[in-house]
VMD Tcl script that draws the C-alpha trace (Angstrom):
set ca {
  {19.39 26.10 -88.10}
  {22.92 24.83 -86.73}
  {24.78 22.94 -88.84}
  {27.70 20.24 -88.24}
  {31.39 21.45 -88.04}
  {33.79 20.37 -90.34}
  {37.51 20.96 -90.69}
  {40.08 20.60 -93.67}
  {42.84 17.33 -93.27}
  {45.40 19.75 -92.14}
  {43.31 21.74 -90.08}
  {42.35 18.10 -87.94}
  {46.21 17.95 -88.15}
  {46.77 20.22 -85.32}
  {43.71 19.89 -83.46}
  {43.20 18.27 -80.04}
  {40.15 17.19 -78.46}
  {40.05 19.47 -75.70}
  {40.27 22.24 -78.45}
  {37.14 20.70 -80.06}
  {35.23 20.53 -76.75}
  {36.40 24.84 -76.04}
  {35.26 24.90 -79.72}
  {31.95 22.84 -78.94}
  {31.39 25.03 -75.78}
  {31.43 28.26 -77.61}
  {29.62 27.78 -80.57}
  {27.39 25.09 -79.55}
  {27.08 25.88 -76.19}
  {23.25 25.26 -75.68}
  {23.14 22.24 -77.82}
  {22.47 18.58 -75.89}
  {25.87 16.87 -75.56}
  {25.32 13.95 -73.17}
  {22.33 12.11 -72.38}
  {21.65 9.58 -69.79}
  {18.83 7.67 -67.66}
  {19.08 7.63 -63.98}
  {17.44 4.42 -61.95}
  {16.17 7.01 -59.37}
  {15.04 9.63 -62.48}
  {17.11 12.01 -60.46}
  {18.04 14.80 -63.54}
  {15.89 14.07 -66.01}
  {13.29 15.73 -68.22}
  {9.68 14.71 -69.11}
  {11.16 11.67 -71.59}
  {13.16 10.55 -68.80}
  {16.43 11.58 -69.91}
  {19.13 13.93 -67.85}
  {21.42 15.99 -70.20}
  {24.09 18.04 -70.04}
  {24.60 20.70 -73.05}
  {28.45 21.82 -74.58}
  {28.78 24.76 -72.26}
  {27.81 22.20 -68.79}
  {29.93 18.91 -70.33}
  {32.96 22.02 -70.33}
  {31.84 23.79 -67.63}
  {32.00 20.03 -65.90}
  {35.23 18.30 -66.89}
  {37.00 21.58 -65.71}
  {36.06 20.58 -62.24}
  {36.63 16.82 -62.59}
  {39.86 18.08 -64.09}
  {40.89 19.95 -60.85}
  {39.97 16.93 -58.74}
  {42.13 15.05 -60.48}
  {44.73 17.06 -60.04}
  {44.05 17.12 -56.42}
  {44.47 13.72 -56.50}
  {48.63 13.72 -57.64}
  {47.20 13.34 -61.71}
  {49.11 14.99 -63.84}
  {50.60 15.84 -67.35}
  {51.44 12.24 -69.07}
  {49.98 10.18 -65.99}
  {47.23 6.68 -66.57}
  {44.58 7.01 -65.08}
  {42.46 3.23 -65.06}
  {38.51 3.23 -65.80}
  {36.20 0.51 -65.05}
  {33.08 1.51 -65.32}
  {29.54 0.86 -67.73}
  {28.23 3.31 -70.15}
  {27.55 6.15 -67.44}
  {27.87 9.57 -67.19}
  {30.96 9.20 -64.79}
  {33.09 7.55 -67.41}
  {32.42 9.99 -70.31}
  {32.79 13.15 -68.41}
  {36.30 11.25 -66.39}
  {37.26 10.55 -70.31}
  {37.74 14.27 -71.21}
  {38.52 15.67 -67.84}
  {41.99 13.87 -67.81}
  {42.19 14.53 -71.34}
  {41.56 18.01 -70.81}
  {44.42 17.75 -67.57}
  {47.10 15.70 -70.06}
  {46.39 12.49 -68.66}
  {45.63 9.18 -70.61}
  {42.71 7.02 -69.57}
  {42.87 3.73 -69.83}
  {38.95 1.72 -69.91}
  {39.51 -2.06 -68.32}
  {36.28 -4.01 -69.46}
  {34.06 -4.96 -66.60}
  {34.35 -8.69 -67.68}
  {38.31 -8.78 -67.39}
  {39.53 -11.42 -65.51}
  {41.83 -10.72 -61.94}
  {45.08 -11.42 -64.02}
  {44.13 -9.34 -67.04}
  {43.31 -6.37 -64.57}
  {46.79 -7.20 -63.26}
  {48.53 -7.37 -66.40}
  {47.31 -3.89 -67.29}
  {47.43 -2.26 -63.92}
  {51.48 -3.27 -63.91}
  {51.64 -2.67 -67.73}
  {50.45 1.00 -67.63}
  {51.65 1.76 -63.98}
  {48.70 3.82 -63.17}
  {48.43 5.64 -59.74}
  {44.80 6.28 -59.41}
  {41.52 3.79 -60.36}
  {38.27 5.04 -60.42}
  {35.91 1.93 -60.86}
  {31.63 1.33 -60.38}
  {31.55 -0.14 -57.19}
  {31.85 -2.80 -54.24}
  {32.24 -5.67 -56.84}
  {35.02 -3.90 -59.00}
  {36.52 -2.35 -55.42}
  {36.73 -6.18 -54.53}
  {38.94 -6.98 -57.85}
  {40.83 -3.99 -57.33}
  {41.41 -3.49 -53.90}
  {44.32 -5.77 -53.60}
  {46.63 -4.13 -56.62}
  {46.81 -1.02 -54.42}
  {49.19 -3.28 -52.13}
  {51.17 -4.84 -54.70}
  {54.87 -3.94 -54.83}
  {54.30 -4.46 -58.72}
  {52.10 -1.68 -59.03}
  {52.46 1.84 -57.65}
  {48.73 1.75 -57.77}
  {47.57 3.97 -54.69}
  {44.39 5.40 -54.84}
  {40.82 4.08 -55.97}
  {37.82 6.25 -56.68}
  {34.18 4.51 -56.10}
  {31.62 6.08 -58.01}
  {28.50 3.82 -56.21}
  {28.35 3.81 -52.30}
  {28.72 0.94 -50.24}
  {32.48 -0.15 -51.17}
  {34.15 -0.86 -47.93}
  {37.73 0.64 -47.04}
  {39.82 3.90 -47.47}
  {38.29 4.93 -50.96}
  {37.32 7.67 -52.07}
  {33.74 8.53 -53.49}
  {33.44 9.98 -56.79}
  {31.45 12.64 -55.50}
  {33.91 14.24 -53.47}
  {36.07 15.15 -56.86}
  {35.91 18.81 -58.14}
  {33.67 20.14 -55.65}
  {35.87 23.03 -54.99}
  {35.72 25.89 -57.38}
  {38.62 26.16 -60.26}
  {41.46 28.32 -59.34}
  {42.44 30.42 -62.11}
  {45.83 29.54 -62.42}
  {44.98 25.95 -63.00}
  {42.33 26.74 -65.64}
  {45.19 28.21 -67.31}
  {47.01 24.93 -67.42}
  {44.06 23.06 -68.83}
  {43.78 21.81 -72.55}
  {47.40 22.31 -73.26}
  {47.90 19.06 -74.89}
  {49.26 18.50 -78.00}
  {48.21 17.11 -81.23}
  {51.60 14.46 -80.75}
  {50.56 13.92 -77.21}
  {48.98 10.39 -75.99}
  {45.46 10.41 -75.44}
  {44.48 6.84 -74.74}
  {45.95 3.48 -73.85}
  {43.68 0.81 -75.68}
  {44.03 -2.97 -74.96}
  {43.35 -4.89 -77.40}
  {40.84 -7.95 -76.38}
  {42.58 -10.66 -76.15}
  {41.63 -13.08 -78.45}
  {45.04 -14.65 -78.49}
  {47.39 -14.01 -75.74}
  {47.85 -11.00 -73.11}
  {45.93 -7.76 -74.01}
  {48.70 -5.47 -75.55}
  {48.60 -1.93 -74.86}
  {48.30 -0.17 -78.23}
  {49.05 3.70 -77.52}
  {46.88 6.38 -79.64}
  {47.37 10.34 -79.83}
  {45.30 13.07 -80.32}
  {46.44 13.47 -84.35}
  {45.87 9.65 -84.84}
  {42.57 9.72 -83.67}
  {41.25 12.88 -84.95}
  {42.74 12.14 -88.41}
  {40.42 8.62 -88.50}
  {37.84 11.30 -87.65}
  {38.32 13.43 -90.36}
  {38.57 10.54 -92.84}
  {35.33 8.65 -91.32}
  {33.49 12.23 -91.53}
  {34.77 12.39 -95.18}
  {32.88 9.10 -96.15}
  {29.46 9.67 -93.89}
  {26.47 11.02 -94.62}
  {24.46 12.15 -91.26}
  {22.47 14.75 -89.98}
  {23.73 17.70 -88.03}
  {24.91 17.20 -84.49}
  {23.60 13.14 -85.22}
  {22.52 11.34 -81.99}
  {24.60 8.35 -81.44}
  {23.47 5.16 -78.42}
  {26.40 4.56 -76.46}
  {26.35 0.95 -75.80}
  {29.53 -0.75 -76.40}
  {32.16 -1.10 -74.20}
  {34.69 1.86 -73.56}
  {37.41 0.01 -73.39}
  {36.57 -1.11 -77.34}
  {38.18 1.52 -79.81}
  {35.11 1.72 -81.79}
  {32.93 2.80 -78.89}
  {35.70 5.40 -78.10}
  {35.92 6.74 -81.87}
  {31.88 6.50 -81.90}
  {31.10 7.40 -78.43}
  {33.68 10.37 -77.20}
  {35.74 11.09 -80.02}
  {33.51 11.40 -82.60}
  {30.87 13.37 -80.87}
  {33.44 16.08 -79.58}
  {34.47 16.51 -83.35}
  {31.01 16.43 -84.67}
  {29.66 19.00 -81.56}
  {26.96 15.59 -81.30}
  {24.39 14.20 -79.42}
  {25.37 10.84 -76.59}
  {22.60 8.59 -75.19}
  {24.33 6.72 -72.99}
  {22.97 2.74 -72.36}
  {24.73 1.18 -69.44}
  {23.62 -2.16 -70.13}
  {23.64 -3.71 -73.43}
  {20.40 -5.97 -72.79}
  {18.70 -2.45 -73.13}
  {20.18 -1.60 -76.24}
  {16.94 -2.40 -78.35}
  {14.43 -0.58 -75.75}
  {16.83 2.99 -76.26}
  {16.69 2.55 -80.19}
  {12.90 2.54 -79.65}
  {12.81 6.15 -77.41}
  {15.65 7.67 -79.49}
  {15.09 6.53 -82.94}
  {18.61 7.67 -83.99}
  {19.81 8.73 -87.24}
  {22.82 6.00 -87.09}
  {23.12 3.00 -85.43}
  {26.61 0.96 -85.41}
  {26.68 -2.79 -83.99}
  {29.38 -5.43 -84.19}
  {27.89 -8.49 -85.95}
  {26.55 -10.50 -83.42}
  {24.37 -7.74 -82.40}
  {23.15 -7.39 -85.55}
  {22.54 -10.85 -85.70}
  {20.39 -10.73 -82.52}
  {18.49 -8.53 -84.50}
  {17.83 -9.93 -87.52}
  {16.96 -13.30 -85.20}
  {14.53 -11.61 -82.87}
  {12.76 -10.04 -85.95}
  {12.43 -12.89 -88.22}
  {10.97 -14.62 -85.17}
  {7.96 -12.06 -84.96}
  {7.79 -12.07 -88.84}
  {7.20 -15.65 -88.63}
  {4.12 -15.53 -86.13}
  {2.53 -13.20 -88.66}
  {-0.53 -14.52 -90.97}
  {0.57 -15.84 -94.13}
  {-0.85 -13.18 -96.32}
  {1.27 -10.78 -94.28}
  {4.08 -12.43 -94.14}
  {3.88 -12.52 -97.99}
  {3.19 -8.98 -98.52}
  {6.40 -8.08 -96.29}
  {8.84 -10.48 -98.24}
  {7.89 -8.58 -101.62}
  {8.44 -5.51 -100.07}
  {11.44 -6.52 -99.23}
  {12.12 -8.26 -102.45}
  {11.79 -4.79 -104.30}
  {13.90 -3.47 -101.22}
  {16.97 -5.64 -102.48}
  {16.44 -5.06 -106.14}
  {17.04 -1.16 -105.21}
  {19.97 -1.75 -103.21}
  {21.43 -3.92 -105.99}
  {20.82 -1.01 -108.12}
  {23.01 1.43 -105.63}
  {25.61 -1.47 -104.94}
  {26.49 -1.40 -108.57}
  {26.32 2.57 -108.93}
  {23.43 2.15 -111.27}
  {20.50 4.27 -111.14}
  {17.17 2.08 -110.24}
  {14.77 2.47 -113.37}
  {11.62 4.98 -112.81}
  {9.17 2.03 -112.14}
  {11.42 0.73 -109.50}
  {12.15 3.85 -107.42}
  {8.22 4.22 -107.35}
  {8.00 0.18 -106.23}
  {10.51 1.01 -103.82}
  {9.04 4.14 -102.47}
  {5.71 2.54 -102.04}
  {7.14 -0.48 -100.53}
  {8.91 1.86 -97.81}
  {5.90 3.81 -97.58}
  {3.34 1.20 -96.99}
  {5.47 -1.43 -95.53}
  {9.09 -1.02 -94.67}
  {9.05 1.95 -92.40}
  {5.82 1.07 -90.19}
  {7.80 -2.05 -89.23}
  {11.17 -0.10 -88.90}
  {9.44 2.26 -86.58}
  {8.11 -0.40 -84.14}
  {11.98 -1.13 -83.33}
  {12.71 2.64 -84.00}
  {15.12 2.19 -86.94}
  {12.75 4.14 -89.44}
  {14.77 6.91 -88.88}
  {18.15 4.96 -89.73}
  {20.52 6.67 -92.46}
  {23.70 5.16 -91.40}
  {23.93 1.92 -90.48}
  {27.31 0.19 -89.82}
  {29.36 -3.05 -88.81}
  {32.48 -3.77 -87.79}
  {35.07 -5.59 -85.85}
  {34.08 -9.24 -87.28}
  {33.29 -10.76 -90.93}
  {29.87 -10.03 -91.29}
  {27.26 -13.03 -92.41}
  {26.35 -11.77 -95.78}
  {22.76 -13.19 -95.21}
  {22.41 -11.23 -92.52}
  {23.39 -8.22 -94.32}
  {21.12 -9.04 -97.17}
  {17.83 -9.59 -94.74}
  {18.58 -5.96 -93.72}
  {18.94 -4.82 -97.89}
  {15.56 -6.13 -97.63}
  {14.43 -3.31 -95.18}
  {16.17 -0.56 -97.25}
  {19.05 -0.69 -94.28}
  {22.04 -0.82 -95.94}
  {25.08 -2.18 -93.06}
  {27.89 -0.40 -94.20}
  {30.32 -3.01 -93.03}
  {34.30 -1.56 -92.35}
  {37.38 -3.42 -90.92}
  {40.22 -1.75 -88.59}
  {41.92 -2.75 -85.60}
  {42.59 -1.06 -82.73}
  {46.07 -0.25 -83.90}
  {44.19 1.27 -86.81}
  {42.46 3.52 -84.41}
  {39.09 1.35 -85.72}
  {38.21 1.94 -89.27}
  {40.67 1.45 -92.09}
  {38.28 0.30 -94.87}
  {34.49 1.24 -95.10}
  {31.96 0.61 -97.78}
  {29.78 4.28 -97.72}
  {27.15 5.61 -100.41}
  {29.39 8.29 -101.11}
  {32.65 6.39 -102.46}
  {30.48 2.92 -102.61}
  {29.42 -0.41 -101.33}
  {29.77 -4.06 -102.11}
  {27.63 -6.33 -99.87}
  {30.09 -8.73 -98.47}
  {33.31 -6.61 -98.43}
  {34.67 -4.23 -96.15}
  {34.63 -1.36 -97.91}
  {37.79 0.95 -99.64}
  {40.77 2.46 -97.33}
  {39.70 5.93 -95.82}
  {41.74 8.61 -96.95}
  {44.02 8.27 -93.47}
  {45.16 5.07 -95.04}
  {46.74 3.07 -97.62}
  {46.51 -0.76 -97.39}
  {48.50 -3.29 -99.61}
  {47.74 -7.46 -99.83}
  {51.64 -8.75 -99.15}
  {52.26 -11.91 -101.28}
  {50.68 -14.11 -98.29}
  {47.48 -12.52 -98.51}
  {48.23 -10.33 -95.14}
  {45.94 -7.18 -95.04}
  {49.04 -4.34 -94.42}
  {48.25 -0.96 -93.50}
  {50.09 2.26 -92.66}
  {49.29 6.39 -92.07}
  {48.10 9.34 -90.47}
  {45.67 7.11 -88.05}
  {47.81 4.43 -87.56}
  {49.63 3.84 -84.06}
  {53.18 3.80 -83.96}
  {53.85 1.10 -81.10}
  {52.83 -0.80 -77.74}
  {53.09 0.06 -73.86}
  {56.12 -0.96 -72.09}
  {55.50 -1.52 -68.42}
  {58.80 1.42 -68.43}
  {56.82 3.51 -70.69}
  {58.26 3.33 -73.41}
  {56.88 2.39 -77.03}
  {57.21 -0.89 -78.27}
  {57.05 -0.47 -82.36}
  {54.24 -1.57 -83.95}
  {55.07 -1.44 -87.60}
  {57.95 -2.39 -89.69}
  {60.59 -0.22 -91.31}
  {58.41 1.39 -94.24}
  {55.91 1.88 -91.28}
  {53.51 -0.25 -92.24}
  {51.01 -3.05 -90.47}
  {50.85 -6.06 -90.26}
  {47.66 -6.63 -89.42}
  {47.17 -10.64 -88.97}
  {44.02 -10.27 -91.32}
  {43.73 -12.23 -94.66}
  {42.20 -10.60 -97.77}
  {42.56 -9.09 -101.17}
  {41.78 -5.87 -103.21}
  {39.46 -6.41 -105.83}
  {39.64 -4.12 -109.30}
  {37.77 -1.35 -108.07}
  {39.64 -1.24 -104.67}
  {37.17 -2.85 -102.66}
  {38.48 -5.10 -99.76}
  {37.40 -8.39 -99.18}
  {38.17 -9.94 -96.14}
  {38.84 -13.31 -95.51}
  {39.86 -14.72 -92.44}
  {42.89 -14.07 -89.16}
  {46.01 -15.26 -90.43}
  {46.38 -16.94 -87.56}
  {42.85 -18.95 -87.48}
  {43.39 -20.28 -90.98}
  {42.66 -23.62 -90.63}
  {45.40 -25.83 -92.68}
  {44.31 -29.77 -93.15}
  {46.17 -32.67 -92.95}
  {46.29 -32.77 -96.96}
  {47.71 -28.97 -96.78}
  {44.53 -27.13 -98.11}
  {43.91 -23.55 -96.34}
  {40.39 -23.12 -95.29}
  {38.89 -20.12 -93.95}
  {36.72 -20.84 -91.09}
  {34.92 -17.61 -90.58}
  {33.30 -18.53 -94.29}
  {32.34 -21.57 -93.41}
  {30.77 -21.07 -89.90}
  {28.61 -17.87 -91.31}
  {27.28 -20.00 -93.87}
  {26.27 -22.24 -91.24}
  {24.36 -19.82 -89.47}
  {22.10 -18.75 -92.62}
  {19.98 -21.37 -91.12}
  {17.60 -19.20 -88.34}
  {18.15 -22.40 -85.82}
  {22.01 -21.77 -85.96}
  {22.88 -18.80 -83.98}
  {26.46 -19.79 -83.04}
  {29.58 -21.99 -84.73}
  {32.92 -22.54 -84.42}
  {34.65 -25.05 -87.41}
  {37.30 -27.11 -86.07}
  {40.04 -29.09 -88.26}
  {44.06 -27.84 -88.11}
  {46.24 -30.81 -88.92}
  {42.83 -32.94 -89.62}
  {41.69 -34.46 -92.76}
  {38.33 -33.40 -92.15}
  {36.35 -30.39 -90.76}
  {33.89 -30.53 -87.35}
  {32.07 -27.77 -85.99}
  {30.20 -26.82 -82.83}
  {27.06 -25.42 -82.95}
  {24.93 -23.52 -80.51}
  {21.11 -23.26 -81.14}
  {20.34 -19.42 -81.52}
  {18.28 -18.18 -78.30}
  {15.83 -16.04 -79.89}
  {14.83 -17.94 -83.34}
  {14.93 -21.73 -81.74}
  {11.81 -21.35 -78.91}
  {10.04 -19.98 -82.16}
  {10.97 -22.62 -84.40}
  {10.39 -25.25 -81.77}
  {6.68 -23.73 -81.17}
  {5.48 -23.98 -84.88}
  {6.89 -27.04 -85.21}
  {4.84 -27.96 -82.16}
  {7.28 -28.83 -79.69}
  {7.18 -27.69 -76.25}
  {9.71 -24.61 -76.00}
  {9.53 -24.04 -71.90}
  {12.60 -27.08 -72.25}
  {14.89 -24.18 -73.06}
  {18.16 -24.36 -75.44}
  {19.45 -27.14 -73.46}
  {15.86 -29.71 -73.62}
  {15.87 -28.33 -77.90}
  {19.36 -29.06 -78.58}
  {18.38 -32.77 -77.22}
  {15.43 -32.93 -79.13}
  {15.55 -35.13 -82.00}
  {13.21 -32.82 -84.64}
  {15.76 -30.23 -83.71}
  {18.16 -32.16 -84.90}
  {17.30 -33.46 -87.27}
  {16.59 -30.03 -88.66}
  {19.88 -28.88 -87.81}
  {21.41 -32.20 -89.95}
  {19.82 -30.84 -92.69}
  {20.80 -27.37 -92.44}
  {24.94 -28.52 -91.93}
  {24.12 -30.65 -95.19}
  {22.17 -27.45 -96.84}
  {25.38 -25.72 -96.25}
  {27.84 -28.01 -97.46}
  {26.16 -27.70 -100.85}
  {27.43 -24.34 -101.03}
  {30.89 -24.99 -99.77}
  {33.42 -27.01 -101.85}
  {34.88 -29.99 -100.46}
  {37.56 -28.68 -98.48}
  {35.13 -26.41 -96.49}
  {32.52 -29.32 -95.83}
  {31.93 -30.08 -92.00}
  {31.41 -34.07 -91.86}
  {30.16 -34.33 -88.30}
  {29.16 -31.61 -85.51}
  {28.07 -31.21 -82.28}
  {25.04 -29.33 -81.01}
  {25.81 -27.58 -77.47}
  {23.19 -26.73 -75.40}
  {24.49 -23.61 -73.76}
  {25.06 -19.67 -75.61}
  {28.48 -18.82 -75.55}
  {29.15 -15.10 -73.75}
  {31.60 -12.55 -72.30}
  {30.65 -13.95 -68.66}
  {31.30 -17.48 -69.51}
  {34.83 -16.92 -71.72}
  {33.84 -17.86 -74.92}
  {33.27 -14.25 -76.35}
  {35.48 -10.90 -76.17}
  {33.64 -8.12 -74.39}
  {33.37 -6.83 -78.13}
  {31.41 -10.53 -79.03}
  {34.29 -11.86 -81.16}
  {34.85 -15.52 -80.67}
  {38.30 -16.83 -78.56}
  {38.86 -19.79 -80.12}
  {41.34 -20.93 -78.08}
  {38.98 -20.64 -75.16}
  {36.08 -22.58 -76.96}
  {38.39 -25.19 -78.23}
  {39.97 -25.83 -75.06}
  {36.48 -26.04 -73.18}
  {35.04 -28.32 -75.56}
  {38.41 -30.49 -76.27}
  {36.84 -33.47 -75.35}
  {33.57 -33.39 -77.49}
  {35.68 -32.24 -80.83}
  {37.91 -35.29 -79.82}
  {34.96 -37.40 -79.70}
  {33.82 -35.91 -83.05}
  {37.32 -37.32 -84.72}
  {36.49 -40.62 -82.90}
  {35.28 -43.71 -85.27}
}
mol new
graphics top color blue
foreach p $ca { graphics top sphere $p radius 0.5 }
foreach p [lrange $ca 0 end-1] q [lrange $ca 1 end] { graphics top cylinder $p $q radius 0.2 }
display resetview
């Protein structure tokens, strides 16, 4: 029986991650480390998956590592990824971490000038990117003056013009000498480049080290309770600090298990073949969820669909139990146990979450309905807040130090966070980041002169030293009458209603709040179909329909009830397209850009202010 590594605060101190990966190698060298699915099933085993153990992932990056090298990539040098979820980007990840580089993940959706921005803002000689539609983006920064960019790597054939194929790196053997050089970094040393989203404004380049990120490690370790060498789906982007912690960092200091998913649409079908042991997802994901399976719940026969919600009433009652830090009462453990047995984990296993003991959130406020329809499966979403500047999590709610449903949880032990007299969320040590890319290279400080953060989020500590977020200091709406309304409370209790997938409230400098409101994709066609209306007239033909909305009328006015007068929307408008990454109105990480949405819609909110 293995068991999972572990290391004291001062021990992760001085580590590195190529130390962890020689340390992974060696005593975990036959253990799976990365996991992916070819389209061609060229690798894999009998379940379809190609892997490569500790000993081949080290064995591996020492060659990348060399071809690198071979490449002009040295000690200190960017290196710029744009890539999915594939085996390339993961193994590219620890080679030039391994060499002293810093690589530096572009999403796939960024726009020409945001590739730009970040191409002249980390002066990176060398791109390695998918293929012919990211050479095509990419192509012409290797002849701008503002960029010494000089060299792109193609990982997919076909790309026209003097690039060079991925395949060609680290074919040669290793010379010994330059083994010697490799994993010399240290713990002060950079080991990523993260841009942060761009929600408002250019993506900044927020600059994390090896101690920063293996101390949010530690602390994250400190407060979770998984398995041994826990598999973890890789589906979020790379270029997203939580995907980095969760999908590279955390694995090499937990000597753990990657299945990679290179496209997020077959997110679901993985968590069905893997059934993993922990499953993180930003909220709208785990909205998604919660819409697709209400949708099949509500197909079921009545006398089903009955038995299931008491199952999951005596589901909640439990986690109420836990939430408080009571034990549940004899008769209710065996309710609950039953209720798991019988009824619970048959349906979790259909979507392969029966095997779920650590389920998380982050990077958004999280509906608290949504939270509580999972309490009702025994899947407790242990919802955290952190920035990328706080190398991800900050706060966390866990089992082991506690959980209220609805906050985000108490600082880790990397951490100390204060509310300053405005309500701002501050923040500051060991995983904190101490500044911003300059396009010279130098930092730009992040934090003020007691070194803390000032993180732009609203909140406040509650008596037990829970965190409770409210809202982006910045996105605080402010009325004409001077009242402060949050707008992430008011557009989540919108979407309690299964019809409302999507909302943005609208009202700075107004006397009144309006919202837009997309139908939700998965939960509408079903709606629409027991309410016998034809569904084939997609989101668009519902969102005309006039029993949709009149439905949605009454679920803005079932929500005002629950919002005080301030917070009430007086008049919406129903869209009839999803808002995305592709289209603008969504981050690659699925948070909302208002300024985007508000901009694209300017006319209709007008028109909702109109008499």
């Amino acid at each position: 029986m293995t068991t999972a590594p572990s290391t004291t605060g001062e021990a992760a101190a001085e580590q590195t991650l190529p130390l962890l990966l020689e340390r992974n190698a060696r005593l975990y060298a036959d253990l799976p480390a990365l996991s992916w699915q070819e389209a061609d099933g060229a690798g894999a085993d009998e379940s379809g998956w190609a892997t490569l153990t500790w000993a081949e992932v080290r064995q591996h990056t020492g060659h990348l590592a060399a071809g690198y090298a071979a490449l002009g990539v040295g000690r200190g040098d960017h290196v710029l990824l744009m890539m999915s979820n594939r085996p390339e980007h993961w193994l590219s990840d620890l080679a030039l971490a391994r060499l002293g580089a810093v690589p530096v993940t572009v999403y796939g959706t960024s726009a020409p000038e945001q590739i730009t921005h970040i191409a002249r803002n980390c002066r990176a000689r060398v791109a390695v990117v998918e293929g012919p539609a990211q050479v095509e983006l990419w192509a012409p920064l290797v002849d701008d003056p503002h960029t010494p960019l000089s060299r792109l790597v193609v990982v997919q054939p076909g790309a026209e013009g003097p690039h060079l194929p991925y395949a060609a790196l680290g074919r040669e053997p290793v010379p010994e000498e330059f083994a010697k050089s490799l994993d010399t970094a240290r713990p002060e040393d950079p080991l990523t480049v993260v841009y942060t989203s761009g929600t408002t404004g250019e993506p900044k380049g927020v600059v994390l080290n090896h101690r920063q990120i293996l101390a949010n490690a530690h602390s994250l370790d400190a407060v979770v309770e998984l398995p041994a060498h826990v598999e973890h789906i890789c589906y979020l982007p790379f270029a997203h600090i939580a995907e980095r912690m969760l999908g590279i960092y955390l694995p090499c200091h937990r000597a753990s298990h990657v299945y990679l998913c290179d496209d997020p649409a077959r997110v679901a079908e993985i968590v069905r073949k893997v059934r993993p042991a922990q499953f993180f997802g930003v909220p709208r994901v785990w909205e998604k969820l919660s819409a697709a399976v209400r949708s099949i719940l509500s197909l079921l026969p009545a006398d089903q669909q009955a038995i299931i919600e008491e199952a999951a009433r005596v589901a909640r009652e439990h986690v109420g139990f836990r939430e408080r830090g009571e034990e549940p009462p004899p008769e209710l453990e065996a309710a609950y146990a039953r209720a798991r047995t019988e009824v619970l984990l048959p349906l979790l296993a259909a979507g392969g979450l029966d095997r779920v003991a650590w389920a998380a959130s982050a990077s958004a406020p999280m509906p608290i309905d949504v939270v509580r329809f999972w309490a009702g499966f025994g899947i407790v979403i242990m919802d955290a807040w952190g920035l990328t500047e706080t190398t991800g999590v900050a706060t966390t709610n866990s089992p082991r130090t506690g959980f209220k449903l609805g906050s985000v949880g108490k600082p880790v032990e990397s951490v100390e966070v204060r509310i300053a007299e405005d309500g701002e969320i501050e923040v500051r040590g060991t995983s904190v980041f101490t500044g911003y890319l300059d396009a010279d290279g130098s930092l730009r400080p992040g934090l003020d002169d007691e070194g803390w953060l000032h993180t732009g989020d609203i909140g406040r500590l509650d008596e037990d030293g829970f965190v409770w977020l409210t809202d982006r200091k910045k996105e605080m709406i402010i009325t004409s009458t001077g009242k402060n309304v949050s707008p992430a409370l008011v557009e989540n209790t919108l979407k309690e209603h299964p019809l409302i997938g999507q909302a943005l409230v609208h009202g700075d400098n107004r006397s009144y709040l309006v919202a837009l409101l997309v139908l939700d994709a998965e939960s509408a066609p079903v709606w629409a179909r027991t309410h016998g209306i034809d569904a084939s007239i997609g989101l668009a033909g519902l969102a005309a329909h006039p029993e949709v909305r009149a439905e949605v009328d009454r679920a803005v006015a079932a929500a005002n009830t629950r919002l005080n007068r301030t917070e009430q929307v007086k008049r919406f408008a129903l869209l009839a397209q999803e808002w995305g990454p592709a289209t603008g109105e969504l981050t690659p990480s699925l948070k909302m850009r208002r300024v985007v949405i508000r901009d694209k819609y300017a006319e209709v909110l007008t028109e909702l202010y109109g008499d």
